[in-house]
C-alpha positions as CSV (number, residue, x, y, z in Angstrom):
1,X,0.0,0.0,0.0
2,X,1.2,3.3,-1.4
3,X,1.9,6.5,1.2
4,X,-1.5,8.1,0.1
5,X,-3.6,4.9,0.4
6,X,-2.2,4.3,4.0
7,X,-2.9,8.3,4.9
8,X,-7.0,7.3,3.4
9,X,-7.1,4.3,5.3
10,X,-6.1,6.5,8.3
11,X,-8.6,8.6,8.0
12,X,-11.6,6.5,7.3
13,X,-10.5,4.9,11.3
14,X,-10.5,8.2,12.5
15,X,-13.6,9.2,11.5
16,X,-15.1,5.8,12.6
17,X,-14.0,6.4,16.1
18,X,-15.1,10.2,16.2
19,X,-18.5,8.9,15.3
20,X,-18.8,5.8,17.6
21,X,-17.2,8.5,20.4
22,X,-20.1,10.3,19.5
23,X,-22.8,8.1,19.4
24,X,-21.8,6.9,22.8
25,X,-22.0,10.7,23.9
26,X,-25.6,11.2,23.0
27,X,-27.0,8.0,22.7
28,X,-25.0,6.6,25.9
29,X,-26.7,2.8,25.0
30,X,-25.2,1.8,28.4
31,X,-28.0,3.6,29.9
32,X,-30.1,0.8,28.6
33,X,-28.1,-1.7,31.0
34,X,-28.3,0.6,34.0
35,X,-31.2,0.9,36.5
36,X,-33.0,4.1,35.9
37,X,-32.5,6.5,38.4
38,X,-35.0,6.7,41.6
39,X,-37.4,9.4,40.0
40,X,-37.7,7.0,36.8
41,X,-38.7,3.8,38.4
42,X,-42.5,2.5,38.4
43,X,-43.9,2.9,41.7
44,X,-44.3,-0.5,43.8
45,X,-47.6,-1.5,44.7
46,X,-48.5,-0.8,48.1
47,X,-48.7,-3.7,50.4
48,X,-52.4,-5.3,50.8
49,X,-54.4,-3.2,53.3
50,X,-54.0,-4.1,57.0
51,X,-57.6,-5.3,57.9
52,X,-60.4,-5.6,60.9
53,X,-60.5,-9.4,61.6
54,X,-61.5,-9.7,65.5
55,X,-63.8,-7.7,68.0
56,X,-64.6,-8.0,71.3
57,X,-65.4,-5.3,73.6
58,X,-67.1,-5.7,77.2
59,X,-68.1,-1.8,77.5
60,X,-68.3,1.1,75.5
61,X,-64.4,2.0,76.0
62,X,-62.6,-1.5,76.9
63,X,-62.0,-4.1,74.1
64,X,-59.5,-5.9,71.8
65,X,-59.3,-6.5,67.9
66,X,-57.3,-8.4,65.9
67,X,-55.8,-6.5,62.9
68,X,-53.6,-8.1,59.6
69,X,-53.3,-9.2,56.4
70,X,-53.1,-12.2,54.4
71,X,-49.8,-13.5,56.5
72,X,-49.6,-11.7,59.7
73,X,-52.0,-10.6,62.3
74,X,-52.1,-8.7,65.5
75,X,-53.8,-8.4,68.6
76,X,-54.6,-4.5,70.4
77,X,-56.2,-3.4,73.8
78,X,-57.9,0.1,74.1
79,X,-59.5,1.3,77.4
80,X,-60.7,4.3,76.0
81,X,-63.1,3.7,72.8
82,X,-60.7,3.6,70.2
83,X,-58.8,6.2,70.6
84,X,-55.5,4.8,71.9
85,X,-54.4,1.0,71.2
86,X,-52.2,-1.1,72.7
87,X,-50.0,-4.1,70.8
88,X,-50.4,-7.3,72.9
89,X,-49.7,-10.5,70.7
90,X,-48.2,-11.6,66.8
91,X,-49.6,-14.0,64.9
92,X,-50.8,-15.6,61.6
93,X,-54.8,-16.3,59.7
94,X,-56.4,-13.9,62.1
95,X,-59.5,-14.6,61.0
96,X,-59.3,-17.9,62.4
97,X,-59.0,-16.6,66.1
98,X,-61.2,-16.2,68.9
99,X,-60.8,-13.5,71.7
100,X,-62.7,-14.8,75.1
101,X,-62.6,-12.0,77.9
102,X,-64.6,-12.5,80.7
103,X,-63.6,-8.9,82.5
104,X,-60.4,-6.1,82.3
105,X,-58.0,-8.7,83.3
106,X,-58.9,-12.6,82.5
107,X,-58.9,-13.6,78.7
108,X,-58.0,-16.5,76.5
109,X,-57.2,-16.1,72.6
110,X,-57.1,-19.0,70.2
111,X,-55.3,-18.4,67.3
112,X,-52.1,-19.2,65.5
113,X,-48.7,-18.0,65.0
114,X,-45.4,-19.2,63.3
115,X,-45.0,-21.9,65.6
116,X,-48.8,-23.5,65.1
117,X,-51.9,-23.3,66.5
118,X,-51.9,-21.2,70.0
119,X,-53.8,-20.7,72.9
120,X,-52.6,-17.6,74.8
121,X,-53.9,-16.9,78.9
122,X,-53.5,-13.2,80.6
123,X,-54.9,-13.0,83.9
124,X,-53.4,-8.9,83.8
125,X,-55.5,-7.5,80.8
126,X,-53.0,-8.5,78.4
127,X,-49.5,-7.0,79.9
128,X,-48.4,-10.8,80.7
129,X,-49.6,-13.9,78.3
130,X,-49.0,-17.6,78.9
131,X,-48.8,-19.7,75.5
132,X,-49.5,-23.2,74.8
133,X,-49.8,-24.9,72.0
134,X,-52.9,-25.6,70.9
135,X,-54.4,-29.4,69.9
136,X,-56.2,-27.5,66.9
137,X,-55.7,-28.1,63.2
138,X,-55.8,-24.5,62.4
139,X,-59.6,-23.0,60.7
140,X,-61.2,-26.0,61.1
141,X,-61.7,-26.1,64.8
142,X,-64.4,-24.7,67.1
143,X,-63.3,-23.2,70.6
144,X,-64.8,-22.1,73.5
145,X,-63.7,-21.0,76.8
146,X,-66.8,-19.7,79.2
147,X,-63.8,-19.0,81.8
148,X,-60.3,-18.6,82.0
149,X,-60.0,-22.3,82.7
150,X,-62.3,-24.4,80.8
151,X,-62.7,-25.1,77.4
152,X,-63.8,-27.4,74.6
153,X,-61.9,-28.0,71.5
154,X,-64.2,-29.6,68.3
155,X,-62.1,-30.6,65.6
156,X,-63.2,-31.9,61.9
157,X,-61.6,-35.4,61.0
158,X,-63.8,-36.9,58.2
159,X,-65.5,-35.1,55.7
160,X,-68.0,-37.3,53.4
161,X,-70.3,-34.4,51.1
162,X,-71.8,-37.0,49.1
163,X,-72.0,-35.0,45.7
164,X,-74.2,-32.5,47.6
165,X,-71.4,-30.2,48.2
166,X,-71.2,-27.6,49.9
167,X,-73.8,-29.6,51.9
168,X,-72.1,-32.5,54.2
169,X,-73.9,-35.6,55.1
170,X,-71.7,-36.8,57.6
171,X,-68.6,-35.2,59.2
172,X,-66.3,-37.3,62.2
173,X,-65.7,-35.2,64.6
174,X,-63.0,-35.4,67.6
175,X,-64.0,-33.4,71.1
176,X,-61.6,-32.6,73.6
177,X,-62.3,-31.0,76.8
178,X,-59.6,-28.9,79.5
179,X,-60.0,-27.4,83.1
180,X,-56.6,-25.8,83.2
181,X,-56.7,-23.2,80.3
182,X,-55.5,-25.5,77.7
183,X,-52.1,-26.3,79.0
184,X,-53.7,-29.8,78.9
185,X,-56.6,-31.3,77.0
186,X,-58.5,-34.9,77.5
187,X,-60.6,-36.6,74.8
188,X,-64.3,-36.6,75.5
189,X,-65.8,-38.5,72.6
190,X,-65.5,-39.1,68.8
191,X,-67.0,-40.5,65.8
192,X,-66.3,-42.3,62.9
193,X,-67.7,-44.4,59.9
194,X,-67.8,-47.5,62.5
195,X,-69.4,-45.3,65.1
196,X,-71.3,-42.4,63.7
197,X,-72.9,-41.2,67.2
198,X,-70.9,-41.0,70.5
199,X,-72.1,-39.8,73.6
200,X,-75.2,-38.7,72.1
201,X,-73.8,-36.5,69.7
202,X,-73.9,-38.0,65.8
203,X,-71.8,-37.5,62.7
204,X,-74.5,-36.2,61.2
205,X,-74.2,-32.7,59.0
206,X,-71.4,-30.4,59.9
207,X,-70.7,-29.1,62.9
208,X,-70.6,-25.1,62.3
209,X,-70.0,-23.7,65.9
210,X,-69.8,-24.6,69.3
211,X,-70.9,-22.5,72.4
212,X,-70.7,-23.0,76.4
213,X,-72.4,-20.9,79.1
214,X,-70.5,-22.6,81.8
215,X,-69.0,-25.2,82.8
216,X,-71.7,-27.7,82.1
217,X,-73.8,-26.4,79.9
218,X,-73.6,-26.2,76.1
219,X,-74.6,-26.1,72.4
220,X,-73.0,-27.5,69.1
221,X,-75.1,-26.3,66.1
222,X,-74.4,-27.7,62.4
223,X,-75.6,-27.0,58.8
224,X,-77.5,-30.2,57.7
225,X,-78.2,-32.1,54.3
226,X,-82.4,-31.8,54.3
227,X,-84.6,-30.0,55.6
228,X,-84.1,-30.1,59.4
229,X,-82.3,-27.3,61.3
230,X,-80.3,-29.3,64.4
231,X,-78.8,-28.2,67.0
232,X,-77.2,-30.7,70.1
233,X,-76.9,-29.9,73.5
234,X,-74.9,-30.9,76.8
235,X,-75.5,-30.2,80.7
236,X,-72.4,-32.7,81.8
237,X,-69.8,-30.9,80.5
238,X,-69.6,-32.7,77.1
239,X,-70.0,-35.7,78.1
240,X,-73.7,-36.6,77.0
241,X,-75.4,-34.9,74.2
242,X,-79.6,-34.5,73.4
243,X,-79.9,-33.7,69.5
244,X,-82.7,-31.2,69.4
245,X,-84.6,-30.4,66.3
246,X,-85.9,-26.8,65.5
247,X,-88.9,-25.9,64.3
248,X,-88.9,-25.0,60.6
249,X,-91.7,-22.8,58.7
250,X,-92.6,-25.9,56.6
251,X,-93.4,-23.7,53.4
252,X,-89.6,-23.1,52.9
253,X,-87.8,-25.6,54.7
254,X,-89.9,-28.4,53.5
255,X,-88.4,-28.3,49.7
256,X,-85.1,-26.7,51.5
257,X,-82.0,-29.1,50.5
258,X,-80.1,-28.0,53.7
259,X,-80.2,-25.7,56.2
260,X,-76.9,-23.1,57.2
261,X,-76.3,-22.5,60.7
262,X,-75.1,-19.5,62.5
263,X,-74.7,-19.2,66.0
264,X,-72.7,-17.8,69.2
265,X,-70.2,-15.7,68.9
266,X,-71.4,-14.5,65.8
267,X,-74.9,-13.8,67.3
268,X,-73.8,-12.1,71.0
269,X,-72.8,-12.9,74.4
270,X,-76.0,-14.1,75.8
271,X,-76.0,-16.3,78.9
272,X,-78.0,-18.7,76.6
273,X,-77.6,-19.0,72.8
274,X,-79.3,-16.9,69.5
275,X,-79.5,-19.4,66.0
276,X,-79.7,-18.0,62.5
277,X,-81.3,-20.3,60.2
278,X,-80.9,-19.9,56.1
279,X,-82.5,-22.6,54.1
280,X,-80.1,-23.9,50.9
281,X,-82.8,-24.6,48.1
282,X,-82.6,-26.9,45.2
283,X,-81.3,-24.6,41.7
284,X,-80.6,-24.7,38.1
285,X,-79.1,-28.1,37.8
286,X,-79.8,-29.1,41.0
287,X,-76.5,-27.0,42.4
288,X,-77.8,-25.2,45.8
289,X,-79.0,-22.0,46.1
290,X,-78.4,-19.8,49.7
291,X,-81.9,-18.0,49.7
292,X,-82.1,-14.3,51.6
293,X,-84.5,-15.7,54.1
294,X,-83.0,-15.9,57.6
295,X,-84.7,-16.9,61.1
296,X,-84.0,-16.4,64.5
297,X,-84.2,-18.8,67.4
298,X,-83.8,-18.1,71.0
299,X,-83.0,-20.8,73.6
300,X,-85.4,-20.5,76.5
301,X,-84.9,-23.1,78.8
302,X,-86.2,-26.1,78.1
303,X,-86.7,-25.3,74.3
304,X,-86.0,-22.9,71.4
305,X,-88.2,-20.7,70.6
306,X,-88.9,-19.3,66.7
307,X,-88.3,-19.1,64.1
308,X,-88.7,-15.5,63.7
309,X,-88.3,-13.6,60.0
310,X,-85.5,-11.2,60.0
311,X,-86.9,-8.6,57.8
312,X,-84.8,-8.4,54.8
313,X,-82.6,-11.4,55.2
314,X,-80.4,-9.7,58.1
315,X,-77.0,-10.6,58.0
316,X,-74.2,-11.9,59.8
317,X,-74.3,-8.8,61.9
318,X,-77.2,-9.7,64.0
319,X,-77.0,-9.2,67.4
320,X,-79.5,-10.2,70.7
321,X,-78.7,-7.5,73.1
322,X,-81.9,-9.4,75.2
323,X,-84.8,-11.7,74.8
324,X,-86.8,-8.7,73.3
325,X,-84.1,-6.3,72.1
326,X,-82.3,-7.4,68.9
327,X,-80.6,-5.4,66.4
328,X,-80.2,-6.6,62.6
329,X,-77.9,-5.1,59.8
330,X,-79.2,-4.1,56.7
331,X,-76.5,-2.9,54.7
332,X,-75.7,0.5,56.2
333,X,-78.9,0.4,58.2
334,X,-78.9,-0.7,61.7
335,X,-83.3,-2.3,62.0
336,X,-84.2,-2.6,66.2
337,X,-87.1,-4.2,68.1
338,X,-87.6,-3.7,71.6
339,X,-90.7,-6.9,71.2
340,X,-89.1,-9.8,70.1
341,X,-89.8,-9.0,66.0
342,X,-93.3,-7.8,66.2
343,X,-92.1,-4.4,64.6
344,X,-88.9,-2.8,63.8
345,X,-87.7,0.5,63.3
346,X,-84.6,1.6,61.2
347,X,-81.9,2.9,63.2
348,X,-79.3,5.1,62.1
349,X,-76.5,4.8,59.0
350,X,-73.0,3.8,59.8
351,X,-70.6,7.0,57.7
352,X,-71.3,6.9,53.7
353,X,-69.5,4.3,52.1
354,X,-69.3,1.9,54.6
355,X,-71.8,-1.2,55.1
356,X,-72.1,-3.0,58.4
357,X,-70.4,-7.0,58.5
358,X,-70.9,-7.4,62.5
359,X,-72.2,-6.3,65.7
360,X,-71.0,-6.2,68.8
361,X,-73.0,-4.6,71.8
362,X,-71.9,-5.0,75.5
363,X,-74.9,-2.9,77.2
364,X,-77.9,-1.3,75.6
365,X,-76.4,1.8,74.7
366,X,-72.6,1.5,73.6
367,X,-71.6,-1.0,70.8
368,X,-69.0,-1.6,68.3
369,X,-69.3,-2.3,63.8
370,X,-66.9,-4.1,62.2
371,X,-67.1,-2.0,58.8
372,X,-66.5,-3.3,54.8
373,X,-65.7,-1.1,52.3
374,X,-65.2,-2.3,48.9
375,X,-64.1,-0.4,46.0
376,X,-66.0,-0.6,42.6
377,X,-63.0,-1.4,40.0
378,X,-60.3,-2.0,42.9
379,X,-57.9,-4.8,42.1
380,X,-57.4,-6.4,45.7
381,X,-60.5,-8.8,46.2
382,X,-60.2,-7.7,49.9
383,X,-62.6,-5.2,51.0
384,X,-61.1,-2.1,53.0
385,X,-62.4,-2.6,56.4
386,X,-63.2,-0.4,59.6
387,X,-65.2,0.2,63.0
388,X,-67.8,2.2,63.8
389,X,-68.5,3.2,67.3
390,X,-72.2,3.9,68.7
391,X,-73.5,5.7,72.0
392,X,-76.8,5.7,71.9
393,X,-78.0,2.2,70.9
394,X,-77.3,2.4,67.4
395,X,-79.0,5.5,66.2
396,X,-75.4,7.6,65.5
397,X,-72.5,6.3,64.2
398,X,-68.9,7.6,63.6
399,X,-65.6,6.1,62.4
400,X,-63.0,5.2,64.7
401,X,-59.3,4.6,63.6
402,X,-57.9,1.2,64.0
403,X,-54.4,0.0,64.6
404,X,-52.2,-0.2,61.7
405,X,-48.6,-1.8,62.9
């Protein structure tokens, strides 16, 4: 190559490495390997809303809630309505716990935490716990405590549903009884294919809640395939059970393909036990169909009393302040009768936006709403949720701020 050829040649390099210098001044591709910088990033979701799982008050400024989310919950004290909380207890599935305070300073909670199912005693409103771990299998056992030291686990073993789900036919069941706060539990009775009833109480159904007064005397309701609402009771303790067969408004029940129980806690804290009945009704295709229709029983010793309509279906939310006063939810409504469901009268409206999921009132005039909220469009499934406080037997309502750490 001549001298002029090697000075072109030169050039042509130098110009490709004035260019590529430049291209890497403006373009700067590297930027495409590099994180952006803080202002440029997408925002991160915010984490799922801490929700209302829990409530129990005993006046109208003393109570507990458990708060979480999907992974984590929390239990908090206030002694003055809401407006100061105190953290007590961690754990995990708060909506499988239940919170038993018999006054300021005795309590039991059932619940879980990392470890596994928990039972957790305070005998000093909650500023000293005792744990022990519970004989539970997590959501699918019923608890009561009617004191600080006795208590009745009923746990699920079987399940048989017999194509009629979500209807059960038959359900074993394990019972286990303790008179030391948990730290130690004794088998009462159980059943099984071989031996569908034992000590009275059968297989039947499945069992949906359990409730004790005292130390003798109890309840353990179920839903049932059919048309008859059952409910079985106990005045040894546990050990011998009477099945006892509510009356049912035959021109519903009688076509009804099974009948859904709810009872204590859900209903109040009665010295004696309030049942919801909803009848399941044959649909399209046979599949079941939950109907609006619910009914009220009272236990009045020796026998239930009802059913009584609950004007527009009620809801979960009901409450039996007494045998005459009872308050229903109806949406954002609260609906009252002061004479046993001969008449009611709409109540006041919890805050716009809000709609009423339970009730919780321990006297006549001071009670407690655990609050849903959900957002038309939002992308969480959960509902936002909240309490509402009342002084006046339900007739005002306002908003009070819940724990959120």
């Amino acid at each position: 190559m001549d001298a002029r050829a090697r000075r072109a040649a030169a050039a042509v390099g130098l110009a490709a490495v004035v260019v590529a210098a430049i291209g890497a001044l403006y373009l700067r591709p590297w930027q495409a390997l590099a994180p952006p910088p803080a202002h440029a990033r997408a925002p991160r979701p915010p984490p799922p809303a801490v929700t209302v799982q829990q409530v129990q008050f005993l006046s109208g400024t003393l109570g507990w809630i458990v708060t979480g989310r999907s992974n984590s919950s929390a239990l908090f004290r206030t002694t003055d309505g809401g407006q100061h909380w105190e953290h007590q207890l961690d754990g995990v599935a708060g909506m499988g716990w239940t919170l038993s305070f018999f006054d300021a300073s005795r309590g039991v909670v059932t619940g879980a935490d990392r470890h596994g199912p928990a039972i957790w005693r305070t005998s000093d409103g909650g500023r000293h716990w005792t744990r022990t771990t519970s004989p539970g299998t997590g959501l699918r056992a019923l608890v009561s405590f009617p004191d600080l030291a006795h208590g009745w686990l009923l746990g699920a073993a079987t399940f048989d549903v017999s194509g009629r789900e979500p209807i059960l036919d038959r359900q074993g069941v394990t019972l286990l009884r303790t008179v030391d706060g948990g730290v130690h539990w004794s088998p009462v009775l159980a059943t099984d294919p071989t031996h569908p009833v034992s000590g009275g109480l059968g297989d039947d159904g499945q069992k949906a809640w359990i409730w004790f007064s005292d130390a003798s005397t109890g309840w353990i309701g179920q839903n049932s395939p059919g048309s008859q609402a059952v409910v079985y009771a106990t005045t040894d303790g546990g050990d011998h059970w009477s099945r006892q067969e509510l009356s049912t408004p035959r021109d519903l029940f009688g076509s009804a393909a099974g009948t859904i129980e709810q009872g204590p806690p859900v209903i109040g804290t009665r010295p004696a036990p309030a049942v919801l009945v909803s009848p399941v009704l044959p649909g399209p295709q046979q599949r079941p169909v939950l109907v609006a229709e619910r009914y009220l029983y009272l236990w009045r010793s020796p026998t239930w009393t009802g059913p009584v309509l609950i004007p527009n279906g009620g809801a979960p939310g009901a409450l039996v302040v007494d045998e005459a006063h009872w308050l229903f939810v109806n949406g954002n409504s609260v609906l009252g009768t002061t004479d046993g469901g001969e008449n009611w009268l709409a109540l006041g409206q919890v805050p716009a936006g809000w709609v009423v999921s339970r009730l919780t009132m321990p006297d006549a005039d001071h009670g407690w709403a655990l609050l849903l909220r959900i957002t038309p469009g939002a992308a969480t499934a959960s509902p936002e949720s909240g309490l509402g406080r009342t002084v006046d037997g339900g007739w005002h309502w306002t908003l009070v701020s819940a724990p959120t750490s």
